[in-house]
C-alpha positions in Angstrom: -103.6 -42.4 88.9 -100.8 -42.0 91.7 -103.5 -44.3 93.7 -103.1 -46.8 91.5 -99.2 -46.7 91.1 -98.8 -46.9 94.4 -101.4 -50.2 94.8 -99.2 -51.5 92.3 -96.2 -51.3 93.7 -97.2 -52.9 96.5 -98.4 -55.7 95.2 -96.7 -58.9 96.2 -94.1 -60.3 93.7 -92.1 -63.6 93.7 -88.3 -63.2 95.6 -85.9 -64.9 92.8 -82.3 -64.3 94.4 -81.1 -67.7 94.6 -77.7 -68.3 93.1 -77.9 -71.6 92.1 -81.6 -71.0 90.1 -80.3 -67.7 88.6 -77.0 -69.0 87.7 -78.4 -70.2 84.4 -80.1 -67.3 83.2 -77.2 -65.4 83.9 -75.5 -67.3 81.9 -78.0 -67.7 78.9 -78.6 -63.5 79.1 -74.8 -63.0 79.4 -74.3 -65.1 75.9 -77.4 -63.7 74.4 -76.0 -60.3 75.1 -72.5 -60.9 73.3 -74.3 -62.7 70.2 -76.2 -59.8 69.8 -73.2 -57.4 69.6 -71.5 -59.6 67.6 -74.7 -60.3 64.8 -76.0 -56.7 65.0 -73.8 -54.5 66.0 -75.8 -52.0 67.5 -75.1 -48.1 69.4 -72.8 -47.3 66.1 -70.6 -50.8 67.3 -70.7 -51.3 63.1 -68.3 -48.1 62.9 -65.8 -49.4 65.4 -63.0 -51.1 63.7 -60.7 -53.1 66.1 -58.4 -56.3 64.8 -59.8 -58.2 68.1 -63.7 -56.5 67.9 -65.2 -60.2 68.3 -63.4 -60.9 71.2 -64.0 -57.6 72.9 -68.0 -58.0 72.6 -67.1 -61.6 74.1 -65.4 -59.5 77.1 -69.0 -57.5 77.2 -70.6 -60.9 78.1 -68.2 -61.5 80.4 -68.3 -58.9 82.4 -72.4 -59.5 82.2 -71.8 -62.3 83.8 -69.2 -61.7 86.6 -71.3 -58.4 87.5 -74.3 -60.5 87.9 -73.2 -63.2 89.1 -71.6 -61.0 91.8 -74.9 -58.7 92.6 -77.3 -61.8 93.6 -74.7 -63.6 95.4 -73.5 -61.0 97.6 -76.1 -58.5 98.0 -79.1 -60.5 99.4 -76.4 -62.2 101.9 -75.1 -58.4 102.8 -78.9 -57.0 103.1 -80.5 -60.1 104.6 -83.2 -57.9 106.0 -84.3 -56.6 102.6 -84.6 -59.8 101.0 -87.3 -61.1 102.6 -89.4 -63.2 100.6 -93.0 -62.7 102.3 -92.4 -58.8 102.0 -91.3 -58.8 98.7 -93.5 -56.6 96.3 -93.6 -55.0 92.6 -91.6 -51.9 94.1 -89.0 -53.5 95.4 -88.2 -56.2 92.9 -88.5 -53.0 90.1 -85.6 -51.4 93.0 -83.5 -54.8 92.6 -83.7 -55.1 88.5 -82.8 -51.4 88.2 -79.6 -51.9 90.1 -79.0 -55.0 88.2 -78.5 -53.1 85.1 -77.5 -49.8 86.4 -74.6 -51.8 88.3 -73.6 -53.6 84.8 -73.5 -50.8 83.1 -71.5 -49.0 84.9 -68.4 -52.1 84.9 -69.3 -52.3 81.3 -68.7 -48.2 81.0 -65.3 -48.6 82.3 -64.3 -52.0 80.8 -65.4 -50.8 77.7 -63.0 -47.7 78.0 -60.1 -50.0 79.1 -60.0 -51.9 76.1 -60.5 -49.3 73.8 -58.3 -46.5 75.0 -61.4 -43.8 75.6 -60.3 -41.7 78.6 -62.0 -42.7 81.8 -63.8 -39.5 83.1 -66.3 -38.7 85.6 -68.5 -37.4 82.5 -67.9 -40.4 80.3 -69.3 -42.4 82.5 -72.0 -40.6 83.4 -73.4 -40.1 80.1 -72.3 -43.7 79.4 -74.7 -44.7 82.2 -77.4 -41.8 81.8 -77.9 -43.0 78.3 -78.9 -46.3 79.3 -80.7 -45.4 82.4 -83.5 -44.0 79.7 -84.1 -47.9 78.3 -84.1 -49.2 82.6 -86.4 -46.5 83.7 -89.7 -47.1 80.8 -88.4 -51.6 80.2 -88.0 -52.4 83.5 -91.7 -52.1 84.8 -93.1 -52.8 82.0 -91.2 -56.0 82.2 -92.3 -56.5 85.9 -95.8 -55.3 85.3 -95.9 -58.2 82.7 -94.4 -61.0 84.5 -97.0 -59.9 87.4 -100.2 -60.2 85.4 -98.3 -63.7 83.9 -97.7 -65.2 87.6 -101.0 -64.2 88.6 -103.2 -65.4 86.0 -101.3 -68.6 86.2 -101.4 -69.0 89.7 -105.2 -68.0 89.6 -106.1 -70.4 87.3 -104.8 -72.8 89.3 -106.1 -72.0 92.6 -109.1 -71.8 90.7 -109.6 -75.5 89.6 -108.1 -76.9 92.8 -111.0 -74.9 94.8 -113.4 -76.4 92.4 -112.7 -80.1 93.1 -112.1 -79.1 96.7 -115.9 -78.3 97.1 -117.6 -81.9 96.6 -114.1 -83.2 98.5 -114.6 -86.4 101.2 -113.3 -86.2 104.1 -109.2 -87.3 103.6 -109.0 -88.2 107.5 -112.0 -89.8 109.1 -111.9 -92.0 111.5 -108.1 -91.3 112.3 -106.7 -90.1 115.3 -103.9 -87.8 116.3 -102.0 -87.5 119.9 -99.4 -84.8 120.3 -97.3 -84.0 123.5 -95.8 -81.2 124.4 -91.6 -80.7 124.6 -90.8 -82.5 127.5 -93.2 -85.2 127.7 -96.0 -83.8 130.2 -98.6 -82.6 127.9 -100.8 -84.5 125.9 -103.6 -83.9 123.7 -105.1 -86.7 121.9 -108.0 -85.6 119.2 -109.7 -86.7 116.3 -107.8 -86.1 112.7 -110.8 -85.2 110.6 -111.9 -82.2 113.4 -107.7 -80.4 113.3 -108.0 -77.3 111.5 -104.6 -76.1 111.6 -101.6 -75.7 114.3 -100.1 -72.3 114.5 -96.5 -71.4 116.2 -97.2 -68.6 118.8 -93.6 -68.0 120.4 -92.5 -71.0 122.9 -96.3 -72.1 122.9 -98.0 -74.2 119.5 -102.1 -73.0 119.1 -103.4 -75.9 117.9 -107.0 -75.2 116.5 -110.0 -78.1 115.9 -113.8 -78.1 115.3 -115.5 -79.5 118.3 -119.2 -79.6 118.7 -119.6 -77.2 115.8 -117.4 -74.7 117.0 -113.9 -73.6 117.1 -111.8 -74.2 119.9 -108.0 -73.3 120.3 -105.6 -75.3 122.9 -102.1 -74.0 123.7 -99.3 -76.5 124.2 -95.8 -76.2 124.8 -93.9 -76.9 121.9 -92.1 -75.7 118.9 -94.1 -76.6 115.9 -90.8 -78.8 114.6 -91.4 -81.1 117.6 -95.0 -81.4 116.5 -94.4 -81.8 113.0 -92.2 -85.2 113.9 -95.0 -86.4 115.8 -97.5 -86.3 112.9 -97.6 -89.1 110.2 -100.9 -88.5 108.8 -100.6 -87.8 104.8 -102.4 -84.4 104.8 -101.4 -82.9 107.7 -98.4 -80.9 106.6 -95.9 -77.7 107.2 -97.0 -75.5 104.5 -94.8 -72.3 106.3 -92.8 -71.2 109.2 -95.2 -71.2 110.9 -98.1 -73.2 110.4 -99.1 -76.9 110.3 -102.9 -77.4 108.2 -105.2 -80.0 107.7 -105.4 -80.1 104.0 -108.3 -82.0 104.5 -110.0 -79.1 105.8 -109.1 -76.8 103.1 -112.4 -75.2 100.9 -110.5 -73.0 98.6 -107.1 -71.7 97.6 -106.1 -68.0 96.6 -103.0 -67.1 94.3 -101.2 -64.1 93.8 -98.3 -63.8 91.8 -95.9 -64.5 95.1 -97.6 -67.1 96.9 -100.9 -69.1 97.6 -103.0 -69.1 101.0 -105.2 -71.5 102.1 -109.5 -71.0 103.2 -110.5 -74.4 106.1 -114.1 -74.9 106.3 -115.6 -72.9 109.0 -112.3 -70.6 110.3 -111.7 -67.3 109.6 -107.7 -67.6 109.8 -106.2 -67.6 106.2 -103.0 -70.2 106.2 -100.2 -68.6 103.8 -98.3 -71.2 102.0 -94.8 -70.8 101.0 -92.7 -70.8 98.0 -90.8 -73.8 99.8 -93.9 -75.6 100.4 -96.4 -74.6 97.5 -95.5 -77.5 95.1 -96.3 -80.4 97.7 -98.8 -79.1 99.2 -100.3 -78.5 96.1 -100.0 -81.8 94.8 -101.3 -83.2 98.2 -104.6 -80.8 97.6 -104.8 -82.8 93.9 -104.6 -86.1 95.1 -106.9 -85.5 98.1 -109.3 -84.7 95.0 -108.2 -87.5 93.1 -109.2 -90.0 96.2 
């Protein structure tokens, strides 16, 4: 059982911290949240008599909103390191919602006791925030654990019927050619399209590996893999992450998790990770090639 908790938990997970995407679901939760208080009146809020009660739920919304909005525009920019979107997994993103809410309810605790008139102590807040801390511990996976197996099965299925097409796939780039020199000019290397596998950024140095003769032969070149992404004009030879450069051509199969997809080339043992920045084009490219 603990073996299994822990597998989950590390289990890659999508990194969502980006202000202008959250902004509005922020904003839809933070309404949602005061319409519910105002219709339903939950946690005894039907015994509390107030002339201004609507307008005080409006302020719990509010303050829903500001503490959110606050939380993922600061704290990703503060903790750069942690939010890191190829490490992020189950465990951490369960660490991120939990001080979501925690956080919230903790401004709502004392806003709440501004406005009306409960004394602000050290144990009113605690057992203002203890009581909630219940609903985060038992929700909050079980909503991760659900959008997981959602993400995954999508991205699966997917994966899945691109790597069926991709089989019985012609070859996107015969008879093309590609020549590439190196940062200042000295280098060249002029190869056939339809034999480049990938090109793969390895410090001040680009490994750019082909099929020749049946087997697979790496060349080093010097040059950032920028400079040898402007060189290239071909349609299928992309960026699909920091650092790598594929022949979608060459592509046999594609693997989803629910963070990211990589990419299996005919014949090569090196998996090529695609990333969230790149996964709808190249996708799309992989589903034409197909189409062709």
């Amino acid at each position: 059982m603990k073996t299994r908790v822990i597998a989950f938990l590390n289990k890659p997970y999508p990194l969502s911290v980006s202000f202008s995407k959250n902004l509005f679901f922020i904003a839809g939760f933070s309404i949602f949240v005061t319409l519910f208080l105002i219709l339903f009146q939950p946690l005894g809020l039907s015994r509390f008599q107030h002339p201004n009660k609507n307008f005080l739920l409006m302020g719990v919304g509010g303050v829903c909103f500001l503490v959110l909005s606050a939380n993922t525009y600061l704290v990703p920019k503060t903790l750069r390191k942690a939010f890191v979107a190829d490490k992020w997994k189950v465990g951490r993103e369960i660490v991120w919602d939990a001080w979501l809410c925690l956080s919230t309810i903790f401004v709502l605790a004392i806003y709440w006791a501004s406005v009306t008139g409960i004394t602000l102590t050290f144990k009113y807040l605690m057992l203002y925030t203890l009581n909630s801390l219940v609903f985060t511990v038992f929700f909050m996976p079980f909503c991760v654990m659900l959008n997981t197996i959602r993400l995954m099965r999508k991205k699966l299925q997917r994966a899945e019927e691109i790597s069926r097409r991709l089989q019985t796939m012609p070859n996107a780039l015969e008879n093309k050619t590609i020549e590439l020199h190196s940062e200042t000019g000295k280098e060249r290397l002029k190869l056939r399209a339809d034999r480049l596998l990938f090109i793969q950024s390895c410090d001040n140095y680009a490994n750019i590996v082909r099929k020749r003769n049946g087997k697979v032969e790496e060349i080093l070149l010097r040059s950032s893999l920028k400079n040898l992404e402007n060189q290239l004009s071909l349609p299928y030879v992309v960026r699909c992450h920091r650092s790598f450069i594929v022949n979608l051509s060459r592509v046999r199969s594609v693997v989803g998790n629910a963070r990211n997809y990589t990419l299996s080339l005919e014949n090569c043992d090196t998996v090529i990770p695609v990333s969230r920045d790149a996964e709808k084009e190249v996708l799309r490219l992989l589903e034409d090639i197909n189409v062709e």
